[in-house]
C-alpha positions in Angstrom: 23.5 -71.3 15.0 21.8 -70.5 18.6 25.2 -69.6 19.6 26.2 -67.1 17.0 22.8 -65.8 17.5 23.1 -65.2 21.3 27.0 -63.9 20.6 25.7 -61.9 17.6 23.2 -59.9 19.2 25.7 -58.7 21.7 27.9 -57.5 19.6 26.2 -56.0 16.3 22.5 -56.7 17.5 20.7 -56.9 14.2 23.3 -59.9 13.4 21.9 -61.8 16.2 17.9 -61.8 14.4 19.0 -62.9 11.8 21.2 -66.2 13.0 18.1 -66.2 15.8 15.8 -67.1 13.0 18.1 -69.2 11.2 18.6 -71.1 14.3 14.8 -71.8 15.4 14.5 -72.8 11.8 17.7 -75.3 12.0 16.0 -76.5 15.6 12.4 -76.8 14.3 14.0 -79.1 11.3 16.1 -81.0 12.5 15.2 -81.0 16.5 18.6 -79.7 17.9 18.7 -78.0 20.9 19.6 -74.8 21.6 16.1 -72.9 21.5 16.6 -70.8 24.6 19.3 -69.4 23.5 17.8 -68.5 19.8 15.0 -67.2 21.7 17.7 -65.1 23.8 19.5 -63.9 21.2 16.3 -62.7 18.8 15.4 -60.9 22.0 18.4 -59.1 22.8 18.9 -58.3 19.1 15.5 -57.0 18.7 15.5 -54.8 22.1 18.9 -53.6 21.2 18.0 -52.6 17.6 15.0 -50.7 18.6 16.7 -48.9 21.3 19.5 -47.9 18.2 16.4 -46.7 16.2 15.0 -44.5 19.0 18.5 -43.1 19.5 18.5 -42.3 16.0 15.2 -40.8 15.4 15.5 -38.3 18.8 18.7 -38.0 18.3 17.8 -34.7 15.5 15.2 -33.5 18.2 18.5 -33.3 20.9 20.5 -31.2 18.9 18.0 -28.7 17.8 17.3 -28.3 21.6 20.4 -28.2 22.4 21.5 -25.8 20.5 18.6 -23.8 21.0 18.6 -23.4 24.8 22.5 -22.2 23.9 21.2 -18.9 22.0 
């Protein structure tokens, strides 16, 4: 699950939170390892998410000025 979450978060990042959880909770049960790369792939996954939610919320704010400095 570690893995998948480190792979996941690479390629659709919101993927890799949610096998990152599911892995530290598969490691804190039954004492597998693997935790560093949980760890790396919640982290990746969260960074990369909020840098998609920043994109999307100035992305409105771009346009407007772009298309205003173009009048």
């Amino acid at each position: 699950m570690a893995m998948l979450a480190l792979r996941g978060s690479l390629i659709f990042p919101p993927l890799g939170i949610v096998f990152g959880h599911l892995g530290l909770r598969q490691i804190q049960r039954t004492g597998e390892e693997g935790r560093g790369l949980a760890i790396a792939g919640l982290t990746i996954g969260y960074i990369y998410t909020g840098f998609i939610v920043l994109a999307l919320l100035f992305m409105p704010f771009a346009v407007i000025i772009a298309a205003s400095a173009g009048a």
